[in-house]
N, C-alpha and C positions, 0 to 999 in steps of 0.2 A: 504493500500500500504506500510507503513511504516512496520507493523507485516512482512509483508511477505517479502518484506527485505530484514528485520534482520533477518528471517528463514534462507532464500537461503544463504545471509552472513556467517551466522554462519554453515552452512551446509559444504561450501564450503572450510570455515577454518579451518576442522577437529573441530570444537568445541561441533558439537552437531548433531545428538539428539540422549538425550537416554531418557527412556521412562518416569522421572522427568520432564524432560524440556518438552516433550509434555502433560504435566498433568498439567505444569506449564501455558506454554500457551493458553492452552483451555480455564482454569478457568480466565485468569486473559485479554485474549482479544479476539478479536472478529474474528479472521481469518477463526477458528475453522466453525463458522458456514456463514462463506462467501460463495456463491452460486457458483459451478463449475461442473455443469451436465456433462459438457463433460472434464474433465479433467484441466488440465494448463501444459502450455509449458513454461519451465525455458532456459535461455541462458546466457550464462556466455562468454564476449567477454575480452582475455587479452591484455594487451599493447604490448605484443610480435608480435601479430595479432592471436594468436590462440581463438579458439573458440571454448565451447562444448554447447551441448543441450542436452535437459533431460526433456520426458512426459512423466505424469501418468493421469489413470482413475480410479485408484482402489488406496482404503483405505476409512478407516473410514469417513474420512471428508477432506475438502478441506485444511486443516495445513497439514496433512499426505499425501496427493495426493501431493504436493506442495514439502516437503522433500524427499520423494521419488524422485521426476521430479529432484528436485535440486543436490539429489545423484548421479542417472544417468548422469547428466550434470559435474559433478565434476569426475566422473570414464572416460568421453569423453575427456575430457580438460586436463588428467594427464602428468601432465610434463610441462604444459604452468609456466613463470613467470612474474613478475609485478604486477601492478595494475590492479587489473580485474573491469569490471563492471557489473552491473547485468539487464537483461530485462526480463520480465513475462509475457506471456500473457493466456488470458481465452477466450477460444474460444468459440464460438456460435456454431447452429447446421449448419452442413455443408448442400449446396441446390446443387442438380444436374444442371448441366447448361442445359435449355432449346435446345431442339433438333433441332426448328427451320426449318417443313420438308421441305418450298418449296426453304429456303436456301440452305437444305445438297442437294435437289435436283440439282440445281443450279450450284455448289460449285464446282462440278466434271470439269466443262467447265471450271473453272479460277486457276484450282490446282496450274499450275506454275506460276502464275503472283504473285511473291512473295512480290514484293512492297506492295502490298494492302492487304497480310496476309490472301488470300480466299484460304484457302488449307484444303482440303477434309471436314471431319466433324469438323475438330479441327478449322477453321473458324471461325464458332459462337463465343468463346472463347472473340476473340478481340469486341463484342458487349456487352460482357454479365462481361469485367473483367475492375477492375478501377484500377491501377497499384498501391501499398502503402496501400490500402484500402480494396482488395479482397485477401484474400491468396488463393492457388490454394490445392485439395484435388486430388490425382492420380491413380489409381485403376485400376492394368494391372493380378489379381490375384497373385502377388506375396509379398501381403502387401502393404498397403498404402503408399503411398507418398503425406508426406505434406510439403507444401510453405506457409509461413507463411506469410501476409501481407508485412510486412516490410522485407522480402529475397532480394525483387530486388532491395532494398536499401542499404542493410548491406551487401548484398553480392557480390555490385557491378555490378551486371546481366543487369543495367539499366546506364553504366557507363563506358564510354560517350555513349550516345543517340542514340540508333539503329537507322539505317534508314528505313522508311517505317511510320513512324506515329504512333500512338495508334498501327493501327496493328503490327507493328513491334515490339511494347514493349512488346504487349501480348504476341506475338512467341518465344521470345527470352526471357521471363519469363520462356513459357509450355518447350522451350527444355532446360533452364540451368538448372529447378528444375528437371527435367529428370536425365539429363547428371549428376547433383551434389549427387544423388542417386543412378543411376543403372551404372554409366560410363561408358554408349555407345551413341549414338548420337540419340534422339530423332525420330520415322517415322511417319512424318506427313501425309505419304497416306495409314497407315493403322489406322484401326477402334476398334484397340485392348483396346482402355483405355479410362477408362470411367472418366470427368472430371467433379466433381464438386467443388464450392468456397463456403468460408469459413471465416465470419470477427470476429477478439479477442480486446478485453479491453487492453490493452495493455500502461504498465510502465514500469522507468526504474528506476536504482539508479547510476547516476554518479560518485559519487565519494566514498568515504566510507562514510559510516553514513550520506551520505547528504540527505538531502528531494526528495524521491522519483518524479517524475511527470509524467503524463500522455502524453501518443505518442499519436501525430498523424502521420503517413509514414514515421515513424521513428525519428520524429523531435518530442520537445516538443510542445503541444497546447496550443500555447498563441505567443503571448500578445492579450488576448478579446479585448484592444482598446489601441492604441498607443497613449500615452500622449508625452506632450512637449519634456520631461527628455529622453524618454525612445529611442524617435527617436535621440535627439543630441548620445545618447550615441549610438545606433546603426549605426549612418553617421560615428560616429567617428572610430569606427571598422572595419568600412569598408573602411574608407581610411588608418587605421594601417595595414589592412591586407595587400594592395595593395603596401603598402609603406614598408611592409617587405620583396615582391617579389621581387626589386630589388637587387641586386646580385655586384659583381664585376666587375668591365668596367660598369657598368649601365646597364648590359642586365636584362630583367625580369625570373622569374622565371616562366616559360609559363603558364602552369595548375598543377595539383594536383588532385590524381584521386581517391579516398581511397574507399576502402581498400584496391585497387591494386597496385596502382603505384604513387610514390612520386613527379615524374615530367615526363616528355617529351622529348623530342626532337624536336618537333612541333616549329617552332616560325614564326609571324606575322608581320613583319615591321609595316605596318599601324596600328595593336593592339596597338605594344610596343609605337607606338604615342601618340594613344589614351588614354595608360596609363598614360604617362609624365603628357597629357593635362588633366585629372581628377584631379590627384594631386597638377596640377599648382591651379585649381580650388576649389580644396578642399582647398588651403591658401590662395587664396583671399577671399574667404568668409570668413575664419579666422579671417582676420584684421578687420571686422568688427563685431566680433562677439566673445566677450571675452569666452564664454564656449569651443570655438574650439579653441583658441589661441594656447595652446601647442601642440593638436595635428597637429596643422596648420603647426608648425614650424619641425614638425617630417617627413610631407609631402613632405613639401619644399627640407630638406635636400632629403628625395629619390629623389626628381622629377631632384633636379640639378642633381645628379648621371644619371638619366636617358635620361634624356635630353644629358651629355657629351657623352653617348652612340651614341645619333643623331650625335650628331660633326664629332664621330671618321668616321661616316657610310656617310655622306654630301661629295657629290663629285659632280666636275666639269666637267658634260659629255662631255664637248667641249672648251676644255681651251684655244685653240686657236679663240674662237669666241669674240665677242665685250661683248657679255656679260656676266657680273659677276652675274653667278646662283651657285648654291649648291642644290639637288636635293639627300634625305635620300635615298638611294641604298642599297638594298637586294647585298650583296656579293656573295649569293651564285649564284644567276641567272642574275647579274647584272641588276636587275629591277627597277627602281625609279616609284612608281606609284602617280600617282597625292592623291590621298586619303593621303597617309603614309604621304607624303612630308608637305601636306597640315596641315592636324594634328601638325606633327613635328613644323611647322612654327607656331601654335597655342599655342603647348605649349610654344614657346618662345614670344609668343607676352604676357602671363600672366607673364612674369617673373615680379616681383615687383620692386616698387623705393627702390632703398640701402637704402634709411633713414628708411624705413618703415621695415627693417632685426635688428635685435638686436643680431644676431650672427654675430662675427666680420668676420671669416671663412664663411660662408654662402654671407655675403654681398662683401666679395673680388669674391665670384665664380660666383654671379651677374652681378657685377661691371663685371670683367672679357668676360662674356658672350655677354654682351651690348655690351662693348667696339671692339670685332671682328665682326661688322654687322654683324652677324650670320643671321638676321633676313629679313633683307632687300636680301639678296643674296638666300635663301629661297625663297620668296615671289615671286625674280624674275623666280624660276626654276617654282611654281606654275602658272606666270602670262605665260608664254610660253606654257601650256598645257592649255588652253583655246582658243578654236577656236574662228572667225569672228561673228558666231552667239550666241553664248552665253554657247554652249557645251562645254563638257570637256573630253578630251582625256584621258584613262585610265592609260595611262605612257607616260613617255617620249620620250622611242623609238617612239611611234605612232606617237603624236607630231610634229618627228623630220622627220616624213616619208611622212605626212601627212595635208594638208589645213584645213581639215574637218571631224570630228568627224561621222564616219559611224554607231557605237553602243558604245554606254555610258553607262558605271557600272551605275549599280542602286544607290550606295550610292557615289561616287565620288565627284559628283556636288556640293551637299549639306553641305561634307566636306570641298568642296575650296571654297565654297560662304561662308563659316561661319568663316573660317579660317581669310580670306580677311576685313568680319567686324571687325574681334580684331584687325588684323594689321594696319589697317586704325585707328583704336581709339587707339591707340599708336602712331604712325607714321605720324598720318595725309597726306599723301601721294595717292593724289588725285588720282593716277591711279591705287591704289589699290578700292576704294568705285567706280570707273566708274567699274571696271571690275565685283565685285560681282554687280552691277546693271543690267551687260549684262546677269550673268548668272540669275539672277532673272525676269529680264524681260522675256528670254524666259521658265522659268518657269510657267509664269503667262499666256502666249502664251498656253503653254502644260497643263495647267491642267484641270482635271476632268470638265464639264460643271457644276454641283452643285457649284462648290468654284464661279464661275463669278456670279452668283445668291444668295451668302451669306449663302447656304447651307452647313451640313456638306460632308467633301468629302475626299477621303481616298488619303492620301500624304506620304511623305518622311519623317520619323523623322529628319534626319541631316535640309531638306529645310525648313521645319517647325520654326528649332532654327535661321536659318541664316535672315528667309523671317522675323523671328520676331526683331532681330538686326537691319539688314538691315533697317526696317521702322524705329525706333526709330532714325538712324545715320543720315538716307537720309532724315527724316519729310514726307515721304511718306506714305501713309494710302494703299496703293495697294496694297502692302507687308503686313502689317497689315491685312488686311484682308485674306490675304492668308494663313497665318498662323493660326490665329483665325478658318478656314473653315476646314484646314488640324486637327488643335487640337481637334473641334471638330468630326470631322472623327473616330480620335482615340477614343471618348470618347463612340463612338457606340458598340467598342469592350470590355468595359471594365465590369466586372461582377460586379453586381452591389450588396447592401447589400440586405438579405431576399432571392434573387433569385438564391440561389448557392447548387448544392451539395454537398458539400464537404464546410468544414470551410476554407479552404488553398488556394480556388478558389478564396475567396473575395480580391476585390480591383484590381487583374489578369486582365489584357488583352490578349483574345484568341480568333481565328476564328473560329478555328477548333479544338477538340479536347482538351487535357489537355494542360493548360498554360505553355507557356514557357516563363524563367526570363528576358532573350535576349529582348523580345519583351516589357513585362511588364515595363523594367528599359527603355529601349529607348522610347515606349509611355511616363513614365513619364516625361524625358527629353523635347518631344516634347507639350506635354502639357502645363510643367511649363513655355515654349517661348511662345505658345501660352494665358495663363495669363498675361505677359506683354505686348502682341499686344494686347489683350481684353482692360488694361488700357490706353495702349497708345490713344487707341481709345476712353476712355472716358466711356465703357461701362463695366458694373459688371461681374467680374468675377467669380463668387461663384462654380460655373458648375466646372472651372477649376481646384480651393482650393479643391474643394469636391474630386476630380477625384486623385489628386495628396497625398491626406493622406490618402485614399483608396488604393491607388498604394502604397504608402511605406508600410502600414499594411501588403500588402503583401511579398513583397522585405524583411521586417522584421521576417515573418513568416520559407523562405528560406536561413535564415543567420546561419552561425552555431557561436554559442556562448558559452559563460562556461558553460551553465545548456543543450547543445546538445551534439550532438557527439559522444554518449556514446559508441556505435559502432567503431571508426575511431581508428585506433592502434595508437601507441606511435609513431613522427619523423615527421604524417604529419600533416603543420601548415596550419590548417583553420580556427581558432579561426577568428572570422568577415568576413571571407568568404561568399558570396551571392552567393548560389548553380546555376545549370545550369536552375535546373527546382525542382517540388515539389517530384517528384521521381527519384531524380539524387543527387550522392553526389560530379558530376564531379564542381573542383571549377577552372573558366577561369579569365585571369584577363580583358580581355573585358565586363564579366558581371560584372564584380565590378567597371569598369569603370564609364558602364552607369548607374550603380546603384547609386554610389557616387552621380551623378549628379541629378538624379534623389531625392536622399533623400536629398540634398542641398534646390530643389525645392518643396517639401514639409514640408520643414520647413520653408520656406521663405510663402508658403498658408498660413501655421499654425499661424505664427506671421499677418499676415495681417486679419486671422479673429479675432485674439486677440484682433488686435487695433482696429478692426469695433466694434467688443463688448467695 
């Protein structure tokens, strides 16, 4: 990998070759007689965002196939500037995709049903293709078209997340390597082109001269096994990342979409909560944990930015009533939803004691924040969207229209039940702990029949964290165990070592299909609540510890860091970004929320098997 390189390298800097330098390299290393039956594909990606490519099958040997591929690629890229970086890959033999006849038979009756991706013969496709892993081979008689593995990565094709599922990713691979080729738009009801796939070896070299490494979907492959070190420094990236998206006025920098688009327009009220409350999170663990100290305090300062966001956005829907609420309000659609508001009230229930700030700046905007009950006036807009029985109204307007909760967001609940335990263990404020009770009692009412039996049974991540709080506040073991029954739920989904396709699967939680990060980093979250109701209860958690440094291996896996990337142009900042998914470069800062939290909670397994040993 190194040899080959410093070929492309120097290929590409005008330096070489003439036919010394290839007499040179033959005799003195081994590239020469490195195996490439069917050729190598060189790609040259610059920080400009331009990009060329360049294959050959013909020459002497695989050094000469490789400088040729490399020339081509360099007569593509003419004119690009900056730092380029280099990827190679060596293809295998390409295999026709299985015809499948009582599918194509089939396939004719669901042509339009485009959600589920059954369109004519090209169907099969979504069975037969694993997105990052299969490159696609094209064949309509006017020369091949090839997609290389990692295209729907580097090229963005998968970015943000088609809808439709796997199907949707395969379709939207076969028509962009079309479209990126022949520029008309892909016909999926004719039968003109024959498709088979295609997998390559595939490296990259990041920077100049730096150590080569091998891709997996684009990423580098490793870490084989995340040690102590490797995870602190990974948490910590990913709360610098998250703590760099804060911006001016405290607004977040939504997403980051590379290689297409820098940011959005997009934005989330309840995200940007969620955000504040990662970062509140990522400093209190700090304070006890000298390795994260500094980054703790770099958290901090974004989170108060972010949090002064909520301030400016807290308004009083009804200022002529007796009560003093503040409820975090969308401007643009005048919406306060219980979720945003809840969060919001979370992040300010973590804010720390002043004594415990060593920034004198930092501890005035503390002090400051305490000092205008921000929090209690908060808490009371969330205690007003909790209905008689224990529901939770999805906004305020409803609420305010409203006795009774008709249809409950799925994740609302879970947010204001979780929210409620911090602000009662700050506040002490008895009617905040009766109210998440209410909302936990009738969770306990509602769930699955396996949880009343101590089975595993599939729950809520947010109720999971709060049911696991909750017992610990309340000395309730009912909550405990509800949590404990939910975490194990999750842990039915989670792929486990030995049994995985793909190296990038392990440690994933998925139902269906290829993992998504969303799901991965919130199972971990609900897990690691689930580990502390397992203790609270007296009973061993190992199951838990195991499941949660399995989960970060993988959240690890989809980070991008100084040795990935090597694709993404110069301007956009992912550095400690936790991607959307294992074939997406889309980076949100909700996944990095619950990633933070997530890798807090396996490090906290990680030390607890420490101490058991």
């Amino acid at each position: 990998m190194r040899e080959a390189s410093a070929a492309v390298r120097a290929v590409i800097e005008r330096k070489f070759p003439t036919a010394g330098d290839l007499r040179r390299l033959r005799a003195n290393g081994r590239l020469a007689s490195a195996p490439s039956p069917h050729g190598v594909f060189v790609t040259v990606f610059h920080g400009d965002g331009r990009r060329g490519r360049g294959f050959s099958d013909s020459g002497a040997d695989t050094l000469e196939k490789l400088v040729n591929a490399a020339s081509t690629a360099r007569l593509r890229e003419a004119g690009a500037s900056g730092e380029f970086h280099i990827q190679i890959d060596v293809p295998g033999r390409s295999r026709v995709i299985a015809e499948r006849p009582l599918f194509h038979l089939l396939s004719a009756a669901y042509r339009d049903i485009g959600k589920f991706g059954l369109v004519g013969r090209y169907g099969r496709v979504c069975y037969e293709l694993e997105p990052g892993i299969d490159g696609l081979v094209l064949e309509d008689g006017a020369g091949p078209i090839v997609a290389l593995p990692s295209d729907p990565i580097t090229e963005g094709w998968l970015t943000p997340t088609p809808a439709g599922g796997d199907p949707g990713k395969s379709r939207a691979i076969l028509r962009n390597a079309w479209v990126a080729h022949r520029g008309r738009p892909f016909d999926f009801s004719a039968d003109a082109v024959a498709v088979s796939k295609l997998r390559t070896f595939a490296f990259a070299e990041r920077a100049p001269h730096a150590e080569p490494v091998a891709l997996l979907r684009a990423s580098p492959d490793e870490p084989a096994e995340l040690t102590r070190d490797e995870l602190v420094r990974r948490t910590i990236l990913a709360a610098d990342w998250l703590g760099r998206q804060v911006g001016e006025g405290g607004r977040f920098r939504y997403e980051t979409m590379p290689p297409k688009s820098r940011s959005s327009n997009d934005y989330a009220f309840a995200r940007h909560a969620g955000g504040a409350y990662a970062l509140m999170a990522f400093h209190r663990a700090s304070l006890d944990r000298s390795e994260l100290r500094a980054a703790g305090e770099r958290a901090l300062r974004a989170a108060l930015l972010a949090i002064s966001f909520v301030k400016t956005h807290a308004v009083d829907p009804d200022p002529a009533d007796a009560v003093d609420e503040l409820c975090f309000t969308d401007p643009k659609t005048g919406t306060a939803t219980s979720g945003g508001t809840a969060l919001a009230a979370l992040a300010f229930a973590l804010l720390p004691e002043p004594e415990a700030i060593g920034d004198p700046s930092q501890r005035a905007a503390v002090m400051a924040f305490a000092g205008e009950d921000l929090l209690n006036r908060l808490d009371a807009c969330v205690l007003g969207m909790i209905d008689p029985d224990g529901a939770v109204f999805a906004n305020r307007g409803e609420a305010a229209r409203a006795r009774f909760v008709t249809e409950e967001h799925r994740f609302f609940a879970g947010e204001v039940m979780l929210s409620l335990t911090y602000a009662y263990e700050r506040t002490r404020d008895r009617r905040l702990l009766d109210a998440a009770k209410r909302i936990g009692d009738r969770q306990l009412a509602r769930s699955p029949w396996p949880a009343s039996w101590g089975l595993p049974a599939e729950g809520d991540h947010w109720v999971t964290q709060a049911a696991s709080r909750l017992a610990i506040l309340a000395g309730d073991t009912r909550y405990a165990e509800l949590s404990v029954s939910f975490g194990r739920g999750f842990l039915r989904d989670q792929v486990p070592p030995g049994s995985y396709l793909h190296g990038d699967y392990r440690g994933a939680y998925k139902r269906v299909g290829m993992p998504g990060t969303t799901l991965t980093a919130s199972a971990g979250e609900a897990v690691g609540a689930a580990m502390r109701a397992a203790r609270f209860l007296g009973r061993g958690a190992g199951e838990f510890e195991e499941a949660l440094i399995e989960g970060a291996q993988h959240l690890a896996r989809v980070q991008f860091t100084e040795q990935g990337g090597h694709w993404v142009p110069d301007g956009f900042d992912v550095a400690g970004a936790v991607r959307m998914g294992i074939a997406s470069g889309h980076c949100r800062i909700d996944n990095n929320q619950h990633a933070i939290v997530a890798f807090l909670a396996a490090l906290e397994a990680m030390d607890a098997r420490a101490a058991a040993r």
